[in-house]
Structure formats: structure tokens, C-alpha cells
C-alpha positions as CSV (number, residue, x, y, z in Angstrom):
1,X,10.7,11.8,11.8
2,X,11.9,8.9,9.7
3,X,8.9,8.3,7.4
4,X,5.6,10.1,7.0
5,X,3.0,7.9,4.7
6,X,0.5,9.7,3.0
7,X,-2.2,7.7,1.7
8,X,-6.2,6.4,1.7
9,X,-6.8,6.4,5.7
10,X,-9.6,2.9,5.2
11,X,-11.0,0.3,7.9
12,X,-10.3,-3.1,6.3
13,X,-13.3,-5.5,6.9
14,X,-12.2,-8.8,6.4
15,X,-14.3,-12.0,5.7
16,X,-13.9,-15.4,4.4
17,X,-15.7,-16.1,1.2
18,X,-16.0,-19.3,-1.5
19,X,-14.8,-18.5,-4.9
20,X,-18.4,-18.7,-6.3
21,X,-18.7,-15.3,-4.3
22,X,-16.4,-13.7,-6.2
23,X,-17.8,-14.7,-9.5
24,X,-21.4,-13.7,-8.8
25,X,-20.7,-10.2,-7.7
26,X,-18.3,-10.2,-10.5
27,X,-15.0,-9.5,-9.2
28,X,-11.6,-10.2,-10.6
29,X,-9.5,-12.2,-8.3
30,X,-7.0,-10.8,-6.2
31,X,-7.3,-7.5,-7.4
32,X,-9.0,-4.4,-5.7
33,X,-12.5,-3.0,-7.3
34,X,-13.4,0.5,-6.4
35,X,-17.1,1.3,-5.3
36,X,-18.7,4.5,-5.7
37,X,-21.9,3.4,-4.6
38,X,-22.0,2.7,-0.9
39,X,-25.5,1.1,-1.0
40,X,-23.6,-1.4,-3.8
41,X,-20.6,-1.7,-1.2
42,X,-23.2,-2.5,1.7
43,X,-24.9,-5.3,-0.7
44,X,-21.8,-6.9,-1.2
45,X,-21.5,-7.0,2.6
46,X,-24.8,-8.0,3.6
47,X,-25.0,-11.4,4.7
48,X,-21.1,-12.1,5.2
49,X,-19.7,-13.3,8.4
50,X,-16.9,-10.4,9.3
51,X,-13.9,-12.0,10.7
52,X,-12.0,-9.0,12.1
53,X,-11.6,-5.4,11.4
54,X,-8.6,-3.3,11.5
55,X,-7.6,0.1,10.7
56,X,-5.9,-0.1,7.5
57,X,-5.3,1.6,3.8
58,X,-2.0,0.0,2.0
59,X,0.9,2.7,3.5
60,X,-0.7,2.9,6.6
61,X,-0.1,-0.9,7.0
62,X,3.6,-0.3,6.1
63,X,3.6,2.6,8.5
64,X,2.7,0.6,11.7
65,X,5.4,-2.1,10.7
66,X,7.8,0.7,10.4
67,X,6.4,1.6,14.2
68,X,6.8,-1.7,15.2
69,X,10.5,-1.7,14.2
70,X,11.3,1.1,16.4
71,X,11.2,3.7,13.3
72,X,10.1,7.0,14.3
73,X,6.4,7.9,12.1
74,X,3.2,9.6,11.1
75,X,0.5,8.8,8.6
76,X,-1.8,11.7,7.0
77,X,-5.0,10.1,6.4
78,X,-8.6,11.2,6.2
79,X,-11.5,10.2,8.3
80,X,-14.7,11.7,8.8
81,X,-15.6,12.3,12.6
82,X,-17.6,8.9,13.3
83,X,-17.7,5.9,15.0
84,X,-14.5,4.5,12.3
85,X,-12.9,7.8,12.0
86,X,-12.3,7.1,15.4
87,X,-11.7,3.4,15.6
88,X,-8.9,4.5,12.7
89,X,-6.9,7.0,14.5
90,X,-6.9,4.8,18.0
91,X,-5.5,2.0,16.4
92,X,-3.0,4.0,15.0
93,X,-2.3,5.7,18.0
94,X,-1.6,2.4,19.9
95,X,1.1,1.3,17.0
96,X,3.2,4.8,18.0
97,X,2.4,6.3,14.8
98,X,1.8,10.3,15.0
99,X,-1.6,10.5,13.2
100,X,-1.2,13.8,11.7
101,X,-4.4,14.8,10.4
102,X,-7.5,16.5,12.8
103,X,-10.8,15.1,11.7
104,X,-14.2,16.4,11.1
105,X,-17.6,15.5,10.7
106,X,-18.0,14.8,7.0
107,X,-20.6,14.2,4.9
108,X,-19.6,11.0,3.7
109,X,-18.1,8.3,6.4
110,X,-14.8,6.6,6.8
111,X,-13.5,4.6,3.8
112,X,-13.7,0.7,3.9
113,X,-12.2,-2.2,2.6
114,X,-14.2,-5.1,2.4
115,X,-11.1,-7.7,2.0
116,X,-12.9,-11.0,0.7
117,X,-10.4,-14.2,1.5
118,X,-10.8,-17.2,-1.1
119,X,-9.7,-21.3,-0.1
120,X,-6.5,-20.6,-1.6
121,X,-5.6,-17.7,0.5
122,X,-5.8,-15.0,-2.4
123,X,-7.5,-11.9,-1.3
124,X,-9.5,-10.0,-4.0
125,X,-10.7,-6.2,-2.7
126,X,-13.8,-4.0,-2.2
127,X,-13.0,-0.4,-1.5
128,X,-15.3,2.4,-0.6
129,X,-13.3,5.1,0.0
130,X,-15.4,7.6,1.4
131,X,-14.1,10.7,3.2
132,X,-10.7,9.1,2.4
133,X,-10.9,9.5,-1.2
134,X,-11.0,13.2,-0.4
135,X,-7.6,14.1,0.9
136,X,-6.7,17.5,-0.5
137,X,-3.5,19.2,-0.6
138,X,-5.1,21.9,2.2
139,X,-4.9,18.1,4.7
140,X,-1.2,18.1,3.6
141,X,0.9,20.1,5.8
142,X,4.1,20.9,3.8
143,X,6.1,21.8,6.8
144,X,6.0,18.5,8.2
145,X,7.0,16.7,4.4
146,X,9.5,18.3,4.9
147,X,10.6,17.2,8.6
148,X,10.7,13.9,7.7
149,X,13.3,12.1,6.0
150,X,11.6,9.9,3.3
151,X,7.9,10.5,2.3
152,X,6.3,7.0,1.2
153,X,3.2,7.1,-1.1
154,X,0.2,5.2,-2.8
155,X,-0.5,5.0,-6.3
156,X,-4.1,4.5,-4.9
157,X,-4.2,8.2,-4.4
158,X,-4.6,9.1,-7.8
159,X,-7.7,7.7,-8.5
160,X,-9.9,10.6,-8.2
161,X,-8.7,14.6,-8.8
162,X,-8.2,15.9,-5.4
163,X,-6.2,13.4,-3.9
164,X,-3.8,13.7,-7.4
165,X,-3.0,17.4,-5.9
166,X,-2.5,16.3,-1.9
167,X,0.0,13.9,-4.0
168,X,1.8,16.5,-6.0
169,X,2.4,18.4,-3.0
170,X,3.5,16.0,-0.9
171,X,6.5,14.8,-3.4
172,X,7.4,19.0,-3.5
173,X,7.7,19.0,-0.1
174,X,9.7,16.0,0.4
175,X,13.0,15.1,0.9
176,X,13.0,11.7,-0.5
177,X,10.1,10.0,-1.9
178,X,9.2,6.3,-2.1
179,X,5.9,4.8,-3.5
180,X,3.9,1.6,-4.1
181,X,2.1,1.4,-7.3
182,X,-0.5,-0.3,-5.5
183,X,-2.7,-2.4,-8.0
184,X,-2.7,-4.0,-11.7
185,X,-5.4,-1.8,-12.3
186,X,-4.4,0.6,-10.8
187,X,-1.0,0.8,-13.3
188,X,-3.1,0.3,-16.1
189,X,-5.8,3.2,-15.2
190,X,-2.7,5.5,-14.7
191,X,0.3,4.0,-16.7
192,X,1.4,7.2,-18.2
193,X,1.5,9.5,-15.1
194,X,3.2,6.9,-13.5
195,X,5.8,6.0,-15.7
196,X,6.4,9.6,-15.7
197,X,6.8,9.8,-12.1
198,X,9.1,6.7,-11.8
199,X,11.0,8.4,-14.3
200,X,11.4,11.9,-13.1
201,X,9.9,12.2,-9.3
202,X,10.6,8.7,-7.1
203,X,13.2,7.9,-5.4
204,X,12.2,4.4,-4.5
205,X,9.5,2.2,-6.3
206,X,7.7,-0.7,-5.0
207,X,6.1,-3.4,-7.4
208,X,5.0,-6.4,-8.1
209,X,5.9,-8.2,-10.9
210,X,2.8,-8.1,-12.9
211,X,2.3,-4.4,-11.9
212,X,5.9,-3.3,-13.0
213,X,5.7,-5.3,-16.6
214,X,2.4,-3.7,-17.1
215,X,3.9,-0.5,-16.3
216,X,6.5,-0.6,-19.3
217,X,4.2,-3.4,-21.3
218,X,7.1,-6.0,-21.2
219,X,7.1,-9.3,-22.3
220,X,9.7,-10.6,-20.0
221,X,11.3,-9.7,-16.8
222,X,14.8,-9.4,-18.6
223,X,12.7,-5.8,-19.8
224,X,12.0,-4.6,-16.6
225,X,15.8,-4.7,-16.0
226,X,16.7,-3.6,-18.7
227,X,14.4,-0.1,-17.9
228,X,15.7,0.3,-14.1
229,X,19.3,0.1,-15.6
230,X,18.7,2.7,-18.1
231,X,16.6,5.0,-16.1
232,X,19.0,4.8,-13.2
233,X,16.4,4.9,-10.4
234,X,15.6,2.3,-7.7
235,X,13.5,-0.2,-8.5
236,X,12.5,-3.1,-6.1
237,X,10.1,-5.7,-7.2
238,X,7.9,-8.7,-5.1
239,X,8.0,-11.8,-7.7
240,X,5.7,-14.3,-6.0
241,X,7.8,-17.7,-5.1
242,X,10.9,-16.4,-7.4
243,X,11.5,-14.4,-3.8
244,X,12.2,-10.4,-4.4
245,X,14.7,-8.4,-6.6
246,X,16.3,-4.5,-6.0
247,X,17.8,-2.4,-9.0
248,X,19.7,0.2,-8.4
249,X,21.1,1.5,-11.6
250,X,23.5,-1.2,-12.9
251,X,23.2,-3.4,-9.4
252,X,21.0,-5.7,-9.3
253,X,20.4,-7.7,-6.0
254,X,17.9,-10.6,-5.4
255,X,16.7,-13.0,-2.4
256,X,14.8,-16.1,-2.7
257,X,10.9,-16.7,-0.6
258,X,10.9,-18.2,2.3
259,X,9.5,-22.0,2.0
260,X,7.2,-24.3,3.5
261,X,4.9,-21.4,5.0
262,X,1.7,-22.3,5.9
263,X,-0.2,-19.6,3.9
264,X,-3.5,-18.4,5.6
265,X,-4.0,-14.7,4.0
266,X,-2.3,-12.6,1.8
267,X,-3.1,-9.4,2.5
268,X,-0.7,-7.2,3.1
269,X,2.2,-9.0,1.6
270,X,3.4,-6.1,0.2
271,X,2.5,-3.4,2.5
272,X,5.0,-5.1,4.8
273,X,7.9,-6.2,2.4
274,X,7.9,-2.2,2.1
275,X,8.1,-1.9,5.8
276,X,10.9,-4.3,6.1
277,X,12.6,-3.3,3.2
278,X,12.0,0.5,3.8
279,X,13.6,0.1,7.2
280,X,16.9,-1.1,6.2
281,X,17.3,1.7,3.8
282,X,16.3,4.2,6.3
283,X,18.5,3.0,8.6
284,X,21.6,2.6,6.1
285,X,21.5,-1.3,5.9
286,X,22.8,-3.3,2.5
287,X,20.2,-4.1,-0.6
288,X,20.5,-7.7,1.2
289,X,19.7,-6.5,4.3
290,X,16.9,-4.6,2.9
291,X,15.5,-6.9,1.4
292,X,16.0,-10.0,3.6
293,X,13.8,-8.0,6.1
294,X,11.1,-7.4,3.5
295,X,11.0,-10.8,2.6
296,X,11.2,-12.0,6.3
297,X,8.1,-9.5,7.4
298,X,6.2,-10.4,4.2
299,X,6.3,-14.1,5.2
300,X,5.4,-13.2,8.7
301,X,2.4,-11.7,7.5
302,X,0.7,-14.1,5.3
303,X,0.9,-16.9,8.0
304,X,-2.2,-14.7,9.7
305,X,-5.1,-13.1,9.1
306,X,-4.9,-9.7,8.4
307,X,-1.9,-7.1,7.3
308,X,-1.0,-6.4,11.2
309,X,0.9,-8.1,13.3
């Protein structure tokens, strides 16, 4: 196998929304909140018109466009036994992508994402997690880690205790380990474990721009350099309309963003630059390459709703 994802296995619920919504529930914009209260979750649903739901969770999206690219996969995800646990694992299943975990009834459902989608095309998150936010490092088989060539991961998973040791285990087991740092607040929640593990654990880190200087509390991009220079890792960063950069110790490659899209959602942006990008390196291809396919799936993706083609 080329690429096993591990990461929150979540039904994304998506719905379009005026930005008055977003202030009275008191959200920040085009970030993603986590709720531990599912009757809170269901209140912020009630009443909104659901445009289309999809199995989804951040690496699983980058999974299936690995899939779609002819990459051999899995995904270890998990679902309770129920009406989305199974949805989940189908829609996976039709992608090509080995879903590599046997579910159960649980006492607590399938996670969701409720993926609220402003005028301007900016998507700010509602997560429940559910039975997802209680992977375990008994649902990770070690075995097949280590079968697979490059292990990609979420820095979602270490928002609550268990899924921290499903996480630790997975990067033992690996080969080669890439991860996303998922969310602004995320980095900030976690900063010091996961400067730690871009330091010493990763061999690939995906960020945005705002997540990485957060990450290192720079003041300019030049610092963010500066670090993946020094630290002598690889270091690829999404900055917005300045296109997309890769640092791999003292090279430093960049492409521009595609213009004149016609933006309709951006979700899953970055779930597929991963894919595109994490394809060429699987398969050998230049920093240009890899990232010109990033750049070309991310673009793809935001002309339509949803983080699946």
C-alpha cells in the first residue's frame, strides 16, 4: 500500500448559511469549533437547509483523491455501527480505498461536521466527533503501518487523550510519516507537542500559512524559512493567492494560484493540495511537480461544493 491515513472518520453535513449565522451562534469564521454537546451540535442544525452530505474527516478527503489518482490506499477511521457508520465506510468503499477498521455498535454515533458555507465562499466548521473522537491505539493495527509506505496524519487527532495514543503508535509503526496540522486552533491548543513533532517525528508537514507562523509565533514569512532551513525537515505551506511553497532543507521551491476561478466552496482546499502534492512525492515526481498537482487539485476543488470530486 502506498498511503494509509489515519484520522477522525466524520460525515460532513454541509449547508449554506448568511454571515449573521455565524455571529449569533458565535463562531469564528473559517475556522473549526469542536462540540461536546450533541444536543448543542443538533441546535445549531435545527432549522438549516442541508445541501449535501458526504463521508468525510480532513485525511480521509485526501485519501480518496489519492484513490482517484490511481494510488493504492486505506483509511483507519472510527464509526459506530449505525445508519452513518455505514453511509461512511460505503462511500469509501466506492472511492477504492481499503477501509481498514471493523465497526461496532457504540454508544455514541458517528462523528459529524456540520460545514456552514458563507456568501464569500469561506467555510467555518461544526464538529461533533462522536465515536470518532475515540480511536484508540487497540483500532490501530501496527502491522499494516508498517505495510504501507508513508503514513499521513491529522493534527485533529490530538484533541482528546486516546486518540493522542492511536497517534503515537501509528508514527512507531511507520515507515514515513506525513501530517496536516489541521486548524489555527488547533496549533495553538497544541503548539508545543507539535513543534516537537515537526521537529523530531514528521517526515512531511502540511500547513497553511497562518497555521505554520503560529506554530513558531513568527512575524513574517521570511521566519518560517528561516526554521525549515535550520531544522532540515520538509516543510510545504498553502499561502492563499501567493500560490504554495515546499522547503526542503536549504531548497526552497514555490508555484503561483491558479487565477480567475470561480470560487464556490472552500472546503477541502487543503485536504486535496495534500493529495496532489502527496502523490508526486509518492510516486518520485520533482517539488514542481508536486506541487503543481496540489495546486491544480486544490483549484479543482473549490470550484464545487464539497471536498470530493
Amino acid at each position: 500500500m502506498k498511503v494509509l491515513g489515519i484520522g477522525n472518520a466524520i460525515v460532513d453535513v454541509i449547508c449554506r448559511v448568511e454571515e449573521n449565522f455565524i455571529t449569533k451562534n458565535k463562531l469564528t469564521k473559517g475556522t473549526m469549533k469542536l462540540i461536546f454537546d450533541e444536543i448543542e451540535f443538533k441546535n445549531i442544525l435545527s432549522g438549516l437547509r442541508i445541501e449535501k452530505t458526504i463521508s468525510g474527516g480532513s485525511v480521509a478527503n485526501s485519501i480518496v483523491g489519492l484513490s482517484q489518482l490511481n494510488n493504492k490506499v486505506g483509511f483507519i477511521g472510527k464509526v459506530s455501527d449505525d445508519n452513518f457508520g455505514d453511509k461512511y465506510e460505503e462511500g469509501l468503499k466506492k472511492e477504492n480505498v481499503k477501509f481498514l477498521y471493523s465497526k461496532q455498535k457504540e454508544k455514541l454515533p458517528t462523528g459529524t461536521c456540520l460545514i456552514l458555507i458563507t456568501p464569500d465562499s469561506e467555510r467555518t466548521m461544526c464538529t461533533f466527533l462522536g465515536i470518532a473522537g475515540k480511536i484508540s491505539e487497540k483500532d490501530v493495527n501496527g502491522e499494516l503501518i508498517n505495510k504501507s509506505e508513508l503514513t499521513f496524519l491529522e493534527g485533529y487527532l490530538w484533541d482528546e487523550g486516546e486518540p493522542k495514543k492511536a497517534f503515537e503508535k501509528a508514527i512507531n509503526y511507520s515507515n514515513k510519516v506525513a501530517m496536516s496540522l489541521s486548524d489555527l486552533f488547533c496549533v495553538e491548543r497544541h503548539k508545543k507537542n507539535f513543534c516537537k513533532l515537526v521537529k523530531e517525528k514528521l517526515d512531511l508537514t502540511f500547513a497553511n500559512e497562518s497555521e505554520i507562523m503560529s506554530l513558531i509565533d513568527a512575524k513574517s514569512f521570511k521566519e518560517v524559512i528561516n526554521f525549515a532551513k535550520e531544522i532540515k525537515k520538509h516543510i510545504i505551506v498553502t499561502r492563499g493567492d501567493k500560490g504554495a511553497i515546499s522547503i526542503i532543507g536549504d531548497k526552497i521551491t514555490e508555484t503561483e494560484a491558479k487565477k480567475d476561478l470561480k470560487i464556490r466552496d472552500l472546503t477541502g482546499a487543503g485536504d486535496l493540495f495534500a493529495a496532489g502534492y502527496l502523490h508526486g512525492f509518492i510516486n518520485n515526481l520533482s517539488s514542481e511537480k508536486c506541487l503543481e498537482e496540489g495546486t491544480r487539485l486544490s483549484s479543482r476543488v473549490i470550484q464545487q461544493i464539497g471536498a470530493r470530486f
